[in-house]
N, C-alpha and C positions, 0 to 999 in steps of 0.2 A: 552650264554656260554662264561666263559673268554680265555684267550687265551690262558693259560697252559692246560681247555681239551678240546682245539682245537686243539694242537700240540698232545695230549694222540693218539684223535682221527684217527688224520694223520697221526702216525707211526702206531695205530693199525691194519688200513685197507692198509696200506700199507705192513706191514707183512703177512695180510692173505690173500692179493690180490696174491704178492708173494709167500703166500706157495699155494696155488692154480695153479699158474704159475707151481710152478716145478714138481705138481705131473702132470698137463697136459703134459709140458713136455718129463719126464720121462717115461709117457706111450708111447709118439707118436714119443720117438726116441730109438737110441741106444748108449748105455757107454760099453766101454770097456778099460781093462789098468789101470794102478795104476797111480794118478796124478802125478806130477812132486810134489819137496818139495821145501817149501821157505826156502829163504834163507838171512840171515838177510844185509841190504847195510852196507856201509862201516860206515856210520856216528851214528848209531846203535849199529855196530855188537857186540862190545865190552865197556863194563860200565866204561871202562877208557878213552874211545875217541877213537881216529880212528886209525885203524892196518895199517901198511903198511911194508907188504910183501916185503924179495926180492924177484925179479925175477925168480934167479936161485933154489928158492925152494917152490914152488906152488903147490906139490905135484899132486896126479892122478886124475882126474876129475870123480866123482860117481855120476849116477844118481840115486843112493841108499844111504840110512846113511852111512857115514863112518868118520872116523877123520883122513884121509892120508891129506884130500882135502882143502886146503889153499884160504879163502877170505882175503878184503882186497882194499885198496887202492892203484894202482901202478899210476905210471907218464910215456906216453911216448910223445915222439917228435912230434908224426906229429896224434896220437889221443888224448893229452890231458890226461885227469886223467881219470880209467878206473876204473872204480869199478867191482870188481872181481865177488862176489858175484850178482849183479845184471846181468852180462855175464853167470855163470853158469845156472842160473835159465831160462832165458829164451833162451838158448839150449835146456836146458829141455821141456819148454814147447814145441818148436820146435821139438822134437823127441817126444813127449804124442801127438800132434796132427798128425804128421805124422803117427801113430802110428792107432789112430785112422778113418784117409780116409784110411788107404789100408786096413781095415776090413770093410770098407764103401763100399768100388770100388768092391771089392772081392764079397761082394753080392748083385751089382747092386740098394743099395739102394740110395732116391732120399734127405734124410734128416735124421739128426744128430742132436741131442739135447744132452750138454756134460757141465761140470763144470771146470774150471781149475783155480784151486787155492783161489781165490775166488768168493762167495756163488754167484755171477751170475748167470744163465743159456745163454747158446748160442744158438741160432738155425741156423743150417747150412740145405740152400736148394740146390743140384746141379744138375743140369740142364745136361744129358748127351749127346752127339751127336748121329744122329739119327740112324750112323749105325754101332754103337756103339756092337748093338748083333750080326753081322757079323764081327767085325774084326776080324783079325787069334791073336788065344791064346798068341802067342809070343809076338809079335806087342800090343795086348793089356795088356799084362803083363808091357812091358818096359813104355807105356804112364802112367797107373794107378799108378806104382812109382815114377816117375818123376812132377807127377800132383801132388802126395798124401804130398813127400817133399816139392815140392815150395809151395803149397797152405797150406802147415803145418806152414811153415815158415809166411807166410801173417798173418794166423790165429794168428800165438804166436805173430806177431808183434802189431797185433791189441788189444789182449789182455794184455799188457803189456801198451798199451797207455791209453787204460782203468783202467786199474790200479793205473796209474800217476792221470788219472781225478779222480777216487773215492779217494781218498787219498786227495787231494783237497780239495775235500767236508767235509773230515775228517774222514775218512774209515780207519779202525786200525785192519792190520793185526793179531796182538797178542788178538784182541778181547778188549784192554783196554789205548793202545795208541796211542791217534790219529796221523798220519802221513804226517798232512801237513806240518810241519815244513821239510820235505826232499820232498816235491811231484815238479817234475820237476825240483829238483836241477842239475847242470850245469852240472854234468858227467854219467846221469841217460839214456837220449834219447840215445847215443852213447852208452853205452854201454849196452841196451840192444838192440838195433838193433844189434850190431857185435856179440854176443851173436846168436842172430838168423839164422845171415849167416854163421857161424864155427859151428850152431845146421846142420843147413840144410847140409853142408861141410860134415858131419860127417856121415851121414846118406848115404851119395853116397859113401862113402867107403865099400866096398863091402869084402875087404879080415883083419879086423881087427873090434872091437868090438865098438860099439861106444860109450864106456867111454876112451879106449887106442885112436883111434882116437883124440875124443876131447882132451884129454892131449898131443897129439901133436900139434894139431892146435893151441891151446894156446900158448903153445912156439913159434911155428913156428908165427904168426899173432903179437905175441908181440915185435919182435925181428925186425918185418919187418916193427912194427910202433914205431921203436927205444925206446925199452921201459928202463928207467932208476933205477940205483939201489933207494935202500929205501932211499938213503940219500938224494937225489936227489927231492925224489916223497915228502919228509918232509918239502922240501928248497920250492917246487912248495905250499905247502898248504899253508907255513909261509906267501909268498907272497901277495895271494890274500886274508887271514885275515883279516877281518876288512873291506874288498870291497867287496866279494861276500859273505863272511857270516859272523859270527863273534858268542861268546859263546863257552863252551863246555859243552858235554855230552848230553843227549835228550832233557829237558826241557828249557835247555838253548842256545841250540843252535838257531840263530836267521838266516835265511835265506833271504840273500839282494837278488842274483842274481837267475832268472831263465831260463833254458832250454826250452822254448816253441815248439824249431823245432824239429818236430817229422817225418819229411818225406813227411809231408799232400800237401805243396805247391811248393815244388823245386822239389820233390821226392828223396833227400838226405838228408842226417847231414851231419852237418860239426861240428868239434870238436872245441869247444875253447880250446886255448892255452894260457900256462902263461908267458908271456914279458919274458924272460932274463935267462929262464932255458934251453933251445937251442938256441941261436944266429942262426939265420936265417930257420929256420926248418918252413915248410908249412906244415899247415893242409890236413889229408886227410881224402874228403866227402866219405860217403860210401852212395851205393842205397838204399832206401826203397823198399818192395815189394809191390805187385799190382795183379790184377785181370788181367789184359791185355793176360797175357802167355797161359790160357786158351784156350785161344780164335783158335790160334795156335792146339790144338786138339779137337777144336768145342764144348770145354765143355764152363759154366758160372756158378755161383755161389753168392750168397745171404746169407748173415749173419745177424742175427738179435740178439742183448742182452737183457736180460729180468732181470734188477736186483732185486734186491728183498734187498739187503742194505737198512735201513738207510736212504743212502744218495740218492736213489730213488728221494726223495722229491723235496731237492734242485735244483737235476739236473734235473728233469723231467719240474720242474717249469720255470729252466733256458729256454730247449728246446721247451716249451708250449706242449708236448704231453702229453696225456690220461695216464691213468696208467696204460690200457689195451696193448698200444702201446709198439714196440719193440725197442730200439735205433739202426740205422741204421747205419753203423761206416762211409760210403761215404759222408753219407748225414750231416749227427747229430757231427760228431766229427770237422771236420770243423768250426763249429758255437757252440760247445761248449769249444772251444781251444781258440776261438777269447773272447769268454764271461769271460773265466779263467784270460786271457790276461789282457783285459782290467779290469779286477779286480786287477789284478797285479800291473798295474800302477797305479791306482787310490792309493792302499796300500803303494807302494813300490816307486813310481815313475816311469818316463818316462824311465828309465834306465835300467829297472829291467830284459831287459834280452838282454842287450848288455855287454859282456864282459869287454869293455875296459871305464869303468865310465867317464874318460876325453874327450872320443872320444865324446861319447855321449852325454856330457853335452855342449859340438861345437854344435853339429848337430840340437842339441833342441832348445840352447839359456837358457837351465839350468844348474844353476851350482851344481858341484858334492855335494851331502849332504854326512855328516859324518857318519848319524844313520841308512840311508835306506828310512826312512821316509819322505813323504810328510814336 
């Protein structure tokens, strides 16, 4: 057989492996809730190049259609450029998974099979404390919320990392273009993690709705990481032009620099910042979430991805597992973050995910290139 129907082959049985996956799935869990909607980044969003918002008018944040709600590119001080759009959405997801443990906790069950966004399936197994059927109703009302937000927020932070690696492989959202050219671009980790933590924020608000919430937090959280007007956020993109990207518009745009810290081994981000658009302004890291808090109410929990994409292929190949097997995000994203990496440099160079090209070309003993390339 040659090797075009070997490739046939290997997406066919991959697809039906796949749809067999989710009708398993789909019987041996529960869905409930309308997904969250994508929403398109910054470098995307618009067929002219990239928006940049002011500040002062970001309109109301919906976790429904609406056209009040303003993406976009902003710039601030001490998080770097924020992609707005990439923040809205994974609140969202952050509020669809919350959404979904507290219908989970509510009937004691032990496992969750659910979709969010894209065609993945998740399997969520949790593990309850043993006396768990005796705590007094009130006490276990306030832990089953407080568990259902934080482990909502983990969950949307994991699926959004997974998103960054299928997009990698060349996973296209719109069904027809592929998105590696933006997958782990330089303002994607940051702000969907902050995204996740003003999701979760918003959720403990208890006396206001949580799209007026989130339209507060956003202001409030912008303002507190000095966020600059548009003209500002235009002067930060002219800047690194030509060093961390360069092109415009989809097909053309060439991505030098990338984001690889996702949380996995310091347990924060930290933002890059661009030289000379704040004179002395520090970054500031924010936390990644974790399984640890659990622990604190005797619960544990287990997640397993089951993709059914495409890009199954590559990445299963990268990871050496079965097709039967599930990606394990503890275990498997670790070691497919370092795989991505080092393909990055091999491509891109030693450099390709240090902000500051000259520093970096010190530290290596390479000198800065013009094009990105090797």
């Amino acid at each position: 057989m040659d090797e075009l129907g070997k490739m046939i082959n290997v997406s066919l049985s991959v697809r039906i492996s796949g749809l067999a996956m989710t009708v398993l799935l789909a019987a041996g869990g529960c869905q409930v809730g309308t997904e969250p909607r994508m929403r398109q980044g910054s470098f995307f969003g618009d067929p002219m190049g990239m928006v940049f918002p002011e500040p002062t008018a970001l309109g109301k944040h919906s976790y429904g259609w609406t056209l009040s709600e303003q993406s976009g590119m902003l710039y601030t001080c001490r998080g770097g450029f924020i992609d707005l759009g990439h923040l809205r959405e994974s609140a969202d997801r952050t509020r669809f998974m919350a959404k979904l443990l507290t219908g989970m906790l509510a009937e004691n069950k032990t496992q969750l099979s659910y979709r969010i966004i894209e065609p993945s399936w998740y399997r969520l197994t949790l593990y309850y404390p043993p006396d768990w059927a005796i705590t007094p109703p009130e006490q276990k009302e306030k832990i089953a919320r407080d568990v259902a937000i934080r482990l909502g927020q983990y969950l949307a932070h994991t699926s959004v990392i997974w998103h960054e690696m299928l997009t990698w492989y060349g996973y296209a959202s719109s069904g027809f273009f592929p998105e590696r050219i933006s997958s782990f671009s330089w303002e994607d980790p940051y702000s969907d993690l902050l995204g996740t933590i003003l999701g979760a924020e918003a959720l403990q608000d208890t006396k206001q709705s949580y799209d007026a919430a989130m339209t507060e937090l956003i202001e409030r959280t912008l303002w507190e990481l000095d966020v600059q007007p548009a003209s500002a956020a235009i002067a930060a993109e002219r800047k690194v032009y030509g060093d961390w990207y360069s092109g415009e518009y989809y097909f053309w745009v060439k991505m030098k620099k990338r984001s690889f810290d996702v949380g996995l081994d310091s347990g924060f981000i930290t933002p890059w910042l661009v030289p000379g658009i704040c004179p002395g302004a520090s970054p500031k890291p924010i936390a990644a979430p974790d399984l640890r808090f659990l622990k604190e109410y005797g619960f544990s929990a287990e997640v397993k991805i089951y993709p059914i994409e495409f890009e199954k292929v590559p990445i299963y190949a990268a990871l050496k597992l079965d097709s039967d097997q599930g990606v394990e995000p503890p275990i498997h994203f670790p070691l497919l973050l370092a795989k991505i990496r080092h393909d990055a440099i091999l491509h891109f160079g030693a450099d390709v995910d240090c902000p500051d090209t000259e520093a970096a070309g010190k530290a290596t003993g390479l000198l800065p290139r013009e094009d990105g390339n090797e």
